[in-house]
N, C-alpha and C positions, 0 to 999 in steps of 0.2 A: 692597428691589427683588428678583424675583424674573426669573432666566436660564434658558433652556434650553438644553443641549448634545445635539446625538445621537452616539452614541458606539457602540459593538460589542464584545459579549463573546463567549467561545466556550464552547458545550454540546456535548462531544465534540469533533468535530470540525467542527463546524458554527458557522459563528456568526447571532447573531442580535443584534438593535438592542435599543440602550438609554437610556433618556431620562433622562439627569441634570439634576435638576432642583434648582437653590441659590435659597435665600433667606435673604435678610440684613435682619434685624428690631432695634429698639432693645430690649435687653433685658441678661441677665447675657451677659460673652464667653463662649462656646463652642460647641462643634460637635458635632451630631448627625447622624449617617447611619441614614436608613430604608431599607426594601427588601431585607431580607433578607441583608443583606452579612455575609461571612465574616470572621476574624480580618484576614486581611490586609487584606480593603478597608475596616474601622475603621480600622487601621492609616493607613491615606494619608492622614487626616489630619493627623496628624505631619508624614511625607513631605511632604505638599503645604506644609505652613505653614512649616519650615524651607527648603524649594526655593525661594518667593516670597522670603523674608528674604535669604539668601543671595544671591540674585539683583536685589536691590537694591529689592525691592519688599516695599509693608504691606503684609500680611494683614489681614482685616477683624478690627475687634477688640470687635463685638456679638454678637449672636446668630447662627447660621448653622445652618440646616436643611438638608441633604442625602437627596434622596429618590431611588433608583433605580427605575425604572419600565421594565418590570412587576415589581411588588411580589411576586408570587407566587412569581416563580424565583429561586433560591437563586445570588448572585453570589461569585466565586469569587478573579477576578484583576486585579493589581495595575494593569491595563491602566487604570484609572477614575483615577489619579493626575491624566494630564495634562487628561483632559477638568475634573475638578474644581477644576484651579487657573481654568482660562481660565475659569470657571463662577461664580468667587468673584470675578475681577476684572473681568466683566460685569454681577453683581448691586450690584458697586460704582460702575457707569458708565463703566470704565476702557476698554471696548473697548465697539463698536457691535455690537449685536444684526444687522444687515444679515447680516453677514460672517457668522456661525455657522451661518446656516442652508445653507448654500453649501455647508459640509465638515463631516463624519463625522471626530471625534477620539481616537485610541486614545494611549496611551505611558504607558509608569513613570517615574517622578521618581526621581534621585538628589537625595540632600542637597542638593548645589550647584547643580542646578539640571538638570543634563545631562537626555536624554532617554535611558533603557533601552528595548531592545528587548522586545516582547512575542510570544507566540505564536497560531499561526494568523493571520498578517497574511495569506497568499491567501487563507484562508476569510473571513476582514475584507473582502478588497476584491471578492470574488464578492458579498459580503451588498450591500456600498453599490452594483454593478451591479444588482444585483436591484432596489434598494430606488428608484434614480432613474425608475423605469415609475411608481411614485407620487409620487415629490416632484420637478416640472419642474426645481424651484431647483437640486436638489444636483448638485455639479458630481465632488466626490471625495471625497478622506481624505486625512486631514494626521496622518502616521506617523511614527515613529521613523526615522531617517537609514537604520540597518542593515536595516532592516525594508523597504526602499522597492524594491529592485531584485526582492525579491519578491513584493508589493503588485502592480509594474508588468508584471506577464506578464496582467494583467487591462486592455485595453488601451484599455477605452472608459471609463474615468474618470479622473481629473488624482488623482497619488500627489504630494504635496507632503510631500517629507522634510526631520523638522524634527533636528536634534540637542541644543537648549538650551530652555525655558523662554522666553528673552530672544529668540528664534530664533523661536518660534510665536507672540509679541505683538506680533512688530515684521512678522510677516506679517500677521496678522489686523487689525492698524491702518492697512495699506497702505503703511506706513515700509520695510519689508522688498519685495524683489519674490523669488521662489523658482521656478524653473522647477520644472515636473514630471516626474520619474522619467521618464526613457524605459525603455521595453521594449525586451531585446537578445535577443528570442527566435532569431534568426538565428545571433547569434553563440553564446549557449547551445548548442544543436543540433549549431553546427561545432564545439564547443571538447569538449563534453562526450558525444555521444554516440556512442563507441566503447570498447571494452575491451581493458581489458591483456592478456589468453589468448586462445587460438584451440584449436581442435578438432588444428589441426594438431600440436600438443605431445605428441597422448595416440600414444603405440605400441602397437599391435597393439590388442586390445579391440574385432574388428571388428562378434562379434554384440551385441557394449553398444553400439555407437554405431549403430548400424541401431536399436537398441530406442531408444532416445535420440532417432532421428529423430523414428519413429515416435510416440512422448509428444509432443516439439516439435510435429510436424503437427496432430494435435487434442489439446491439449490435454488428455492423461492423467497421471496419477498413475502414478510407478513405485515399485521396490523392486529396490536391485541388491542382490545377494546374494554374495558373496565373501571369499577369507579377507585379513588385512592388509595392503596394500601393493599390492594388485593396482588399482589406479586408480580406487574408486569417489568418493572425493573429487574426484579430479583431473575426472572427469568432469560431475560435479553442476555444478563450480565454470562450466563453460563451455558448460552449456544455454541460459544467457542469451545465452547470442553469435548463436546459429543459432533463435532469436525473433524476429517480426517488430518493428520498429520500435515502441517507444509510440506508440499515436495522442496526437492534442493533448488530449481531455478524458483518457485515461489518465493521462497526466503531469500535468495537474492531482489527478485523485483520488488517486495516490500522493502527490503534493508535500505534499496536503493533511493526510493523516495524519501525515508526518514533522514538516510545522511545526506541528502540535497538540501533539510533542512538544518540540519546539525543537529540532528533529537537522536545522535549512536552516541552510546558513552562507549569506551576502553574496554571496559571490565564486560562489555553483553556485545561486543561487535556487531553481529549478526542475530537475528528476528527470528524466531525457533516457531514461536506459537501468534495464533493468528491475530491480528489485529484488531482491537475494539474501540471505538470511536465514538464517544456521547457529549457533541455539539450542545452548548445551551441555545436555547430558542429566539438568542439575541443575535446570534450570530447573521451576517451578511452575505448576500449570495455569495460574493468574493471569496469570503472567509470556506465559506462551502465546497466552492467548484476549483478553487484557486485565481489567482489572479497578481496585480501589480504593476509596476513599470517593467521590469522584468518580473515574468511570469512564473508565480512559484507555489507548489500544491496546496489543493483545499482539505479537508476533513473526509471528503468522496476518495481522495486518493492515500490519502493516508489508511483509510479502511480497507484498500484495494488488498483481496485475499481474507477479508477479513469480514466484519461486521460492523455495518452503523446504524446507531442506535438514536432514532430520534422519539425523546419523548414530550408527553403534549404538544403530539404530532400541530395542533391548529392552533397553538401559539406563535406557532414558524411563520412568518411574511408569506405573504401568497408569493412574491418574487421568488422570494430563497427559493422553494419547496418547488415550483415549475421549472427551475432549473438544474432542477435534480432530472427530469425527465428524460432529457437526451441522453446521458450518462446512464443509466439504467437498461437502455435499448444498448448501447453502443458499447458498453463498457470502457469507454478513453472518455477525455474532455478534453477539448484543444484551446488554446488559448489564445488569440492575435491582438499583438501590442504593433504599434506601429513601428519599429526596429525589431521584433524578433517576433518568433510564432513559434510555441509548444506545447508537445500532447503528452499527457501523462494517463495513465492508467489507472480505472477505477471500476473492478470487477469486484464489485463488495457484494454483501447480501444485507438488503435492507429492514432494519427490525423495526417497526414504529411502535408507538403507545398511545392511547389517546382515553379519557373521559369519555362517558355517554352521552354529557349534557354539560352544559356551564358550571354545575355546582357540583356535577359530579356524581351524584347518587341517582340517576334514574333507573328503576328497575330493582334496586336495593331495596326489598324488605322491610329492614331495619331502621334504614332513614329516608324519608320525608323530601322526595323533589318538587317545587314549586316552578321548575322551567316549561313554557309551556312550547305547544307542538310548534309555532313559527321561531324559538328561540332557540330548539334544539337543531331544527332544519339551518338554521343560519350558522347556528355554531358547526353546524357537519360543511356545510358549504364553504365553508373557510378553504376545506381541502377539495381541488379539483378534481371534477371524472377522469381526465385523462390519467393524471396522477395514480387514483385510486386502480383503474385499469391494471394499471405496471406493479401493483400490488398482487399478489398470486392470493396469501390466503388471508383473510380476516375472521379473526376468531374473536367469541365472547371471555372474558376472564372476573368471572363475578367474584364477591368479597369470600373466605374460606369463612367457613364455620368454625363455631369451639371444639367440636370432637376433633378436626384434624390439626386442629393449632396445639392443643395440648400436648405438654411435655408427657402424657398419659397416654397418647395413644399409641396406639400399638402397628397399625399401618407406616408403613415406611416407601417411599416412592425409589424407581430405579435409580440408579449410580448413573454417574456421565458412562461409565466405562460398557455398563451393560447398553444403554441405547447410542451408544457409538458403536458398536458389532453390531448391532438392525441397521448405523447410518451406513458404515460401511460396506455392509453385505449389498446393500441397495448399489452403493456407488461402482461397486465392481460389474454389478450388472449394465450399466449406465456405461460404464467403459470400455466392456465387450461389445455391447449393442454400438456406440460409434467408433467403435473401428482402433482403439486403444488398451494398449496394455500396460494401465499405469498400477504400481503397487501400492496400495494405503494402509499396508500395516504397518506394525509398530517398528516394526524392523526391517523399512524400507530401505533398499539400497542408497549409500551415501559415498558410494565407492568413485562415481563419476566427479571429475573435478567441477565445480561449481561457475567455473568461467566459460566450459567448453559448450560449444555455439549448437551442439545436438540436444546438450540440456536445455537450453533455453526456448526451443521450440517449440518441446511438449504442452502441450495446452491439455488439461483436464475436460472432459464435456459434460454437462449436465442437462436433465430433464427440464430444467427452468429453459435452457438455452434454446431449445429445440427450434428450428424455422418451421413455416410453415410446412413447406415438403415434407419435413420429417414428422411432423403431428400428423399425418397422412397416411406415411408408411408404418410406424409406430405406437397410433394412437386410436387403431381402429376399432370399431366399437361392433356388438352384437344387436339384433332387431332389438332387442328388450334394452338395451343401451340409447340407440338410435330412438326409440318414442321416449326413454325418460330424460335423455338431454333434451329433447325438443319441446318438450313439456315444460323443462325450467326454463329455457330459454322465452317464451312465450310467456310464464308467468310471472318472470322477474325483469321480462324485459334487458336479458344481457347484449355486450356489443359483440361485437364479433372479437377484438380481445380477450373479453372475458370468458366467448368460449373458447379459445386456443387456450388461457389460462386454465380450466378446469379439466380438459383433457392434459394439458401435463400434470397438473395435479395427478390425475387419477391414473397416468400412469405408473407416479413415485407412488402410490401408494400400494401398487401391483409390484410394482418392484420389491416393495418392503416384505409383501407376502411371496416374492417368489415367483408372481405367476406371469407366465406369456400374457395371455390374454387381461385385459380390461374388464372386469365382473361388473354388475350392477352395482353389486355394495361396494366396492371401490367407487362409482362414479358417484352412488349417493353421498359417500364421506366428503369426497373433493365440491359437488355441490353445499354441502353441507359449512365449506368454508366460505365462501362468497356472503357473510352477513349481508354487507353494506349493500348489497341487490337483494334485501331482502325486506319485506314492510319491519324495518327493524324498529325506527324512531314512532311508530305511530302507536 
């Protein structure tokens, strides 16, 4: 007799349907799987035939054909266990055909029968949202117990969490009744989306956290530049604070790459707050951009919506660090293995850090550097022009003084909360101007089901992103504008990047004050961030 299951595997980060198809013919006993299937998916039929026994039930003891469909794509994960058992004891008449076509089955079998969690269950249960505009029947997926709370941020199909073997046949024969997963997107939201730092912590550092604004408002790339100790970590750490809220499709495309990896626990399903990412400098491009035999996310994509954070930027492999650069322009990174090819997303915003000099104290007062000008030029050269190009601002972050380190003083720096209303107010203008009406208060609509394909659309736009045409219409500048860009350009020798960078700049920072126009002192600030074009090292 032969059964069909529809079931869902994952390509990247993506999943896509799968039709197991058993049949059980009189012939010699054993088991064959077609379709392409890797070591491990032969494997489950072991898994599956020990997990029926154990579990109190035959396995068929004739012939058994396994065919995964589509045949063409190369299947990877253990995830085909559970659909295969419930496949083998349908081909046997043990459970009604009716009921299988109703739910989508993923899970791994233990030995004894339990149900493992698998990976990418939100991109599972967006596929089986997608997939119900074709098939009226289906109703949801019937997942792994651990897997469900995350499954259920997808709100318009029934997540039926099974934990045993004996648990998913006594549902599908109607002996069982299993309510379905609720979605706790409310309580998610209140429990988890706040952070342990605030801006208020950092002392003194008043023009890094003006630059810091300024990044947060559109979206730039920085470079703080400082000798050790001087707070370029402490600050990186707490850019996420003073960013606007995740939108809902946001927090889906981040959750999505994490549970490709298996980094969703149960208890936090879903990714509330944005992403922070701090790579050590050993890391390999692979490790960065992603990579593998099957290709699976780097530290770029893991930041994606978020913030990566490299520090002692020019310890990085000149490899790693040039392979950031297409990603930066492009915001995706695609990946080609010779059996599969996949693109993941990496819309991050890049934090660097870096030393002045080799030892670190150049320019410090206090201590004594001995690197001299061709040591320093080589240690800066570590990191390329192009590189530095796709960098927006570079700012200096010298070591703080005792008056402001003192538990004695009495100056206090803004809260995340207060310079997130200047991010804000900024970004709302950024969103009128391209043609969007997205909300980034605190009490943005979350009304919209998180599956539905209008959510997922929405793209944010920022001042970082701008094309060229739009620095054009956007970015114009006044005669007194027009001689003093052309004067920095001239004296600092910038490239044509760097000036499209400083006109976005100087438009976020017009944004921040409010104003239509582009001012002089806006353009002088956004010059003002360009060190590294600056006779900085001499």
């Amino acid at each position: 007799m032969l059964a069909r299951i529809d079931t869902l595997a994952l390509s990247g980060i993506d999943a896509y349907a799968v039709e197991v198809e058993v049949d059980i013919t009189y012939g010699e006993a054993g088991t064959t799987i077609v379709g392409l299937p890797s070591p491990v998916v032969k494997e489950s039929t072991q898994r599956v035939q020990r997990a029926l026994e154990n579990s109190g039930y035959t396995p068929p003891g004739n012939s058994v054909l396994i065919n995964l469909a589509p045949a063409e794509i190369h299947k990877q994960a253990a995830s085909f266990d559970l659909p295969i058992a419930v496949g083998l004891m349908a081909a046997m008449g043990q459970i009604p055909f009716d009921k299988l076509s109703e739910y989508m089955i993923v899970g791994e079998l233990a030995l004894d029968g339990s149900v493992r969690p698998v990976r990418g269950a939100l991109s599972m249960a967006l596929m089986c949202h997608a997939l119900q505009a074709e098939k009226s029947e289906l109703r949801g997926i019937i997942i792994p117990a651990e897997n469900a709370s995350e499954a259920a941020v997808v709100e318009s199909i029934e997540v039926i969490p099974v934990s045993s073997l004996t648990q998913t046949f006594g549902f599908l024969l109607g002996d069982l009744e299993i309510s379905p997963a609720p979605s706790r997107l409310d309580e998610l939201y209140a429990n988890f989306s706040h952070y342990d730092v605030d801006f208020s912590d950092v002392r003194g550092q008043e023009m890094a956290k003006r630059a810091m604004t300024v990044a947060a408002a559109g979206a730039h790339n920085m470079l703080m530049i400082g000798p050790p100790g001087s707070g370029k970590t402490m600050l990186a750490k707490r850019l996420s604070t003073i960013l606007p809220d995740l939108l809902p499709q946001e927090s889906v495309e981040t959750t999505r790459i994490y549970s490709s990896m298996g980094k969703i626990s149960s208890r936090n399903p879903l990714i509330v707050t944005r992403p922070f990412r701090s790579p050590h400098h050993t890391i390999s491009d692979a490790g960065m951009v992603g990579g593998g035999t099957v290709p699976i996310p780097g530290e770029i994509s893991l930041a994606h919506n978020g913030v990566l954070f490299l520090d002692e930027l020019p310890e990085f492999s000149r490899r790693t660090l040039e392979v950031l650069r297409q990603p930066l322009e492009d915001r995706e990174v695609t990946i080609s293995r010779a059996q599969c090819r996949a693109t993941f997303p990496s819309d991050f915003m890049l934090i660097a850090a870096m030393n002045p000099c080799p030892c670190g104290y150049r320019g410090d007062l206090r201590r004594t550097c001995n690197c001299s000008v061709p040591v320093v030029e080589r240690y800066v050269s570590k990191i390329s022009g192009p590189l530095l190009d796709r960098i927006d601002i570079h700012v200096e972050v010298p070591a703080v003084p005792f008056d402001e380190l003192s538990v004695h003083a009495t100056h206090k720096g803004a809260s995340s909360s207060e310079i997130r209303r200047e991010v804000l107010a900024a970004r709302r203008i950024q969103a009128a101007r391209f043609g969007y009406s997205l909300d980034f208060s605190d009490e943005h609509e979350r009304g919209k089901k998180l599956g539905d394909e209008e959510s997922r659309r929405v793209q944010a736009r920022y001042n970082a992103q701008m094309t060229t045409r739009q620095i054009r219409e956007f970015c114009q500048l006044d005669r007194a504008g027009i001689l003093q860009m052309r004067a920095a350009m001239n004296q600092f020798g910038l490239s044509a990047r760097a000036h499209d960078k400083i006109l976005r700049i100087a438009r976020t920072i017009a944004d921040l004050d409010a104003s239509e126009m582009i001012l002089p002192e806006h353009l002088a600030e956004a010059i003002n961030y360009r060190v590294l074009d600056r006779s900085f090292w001499t």
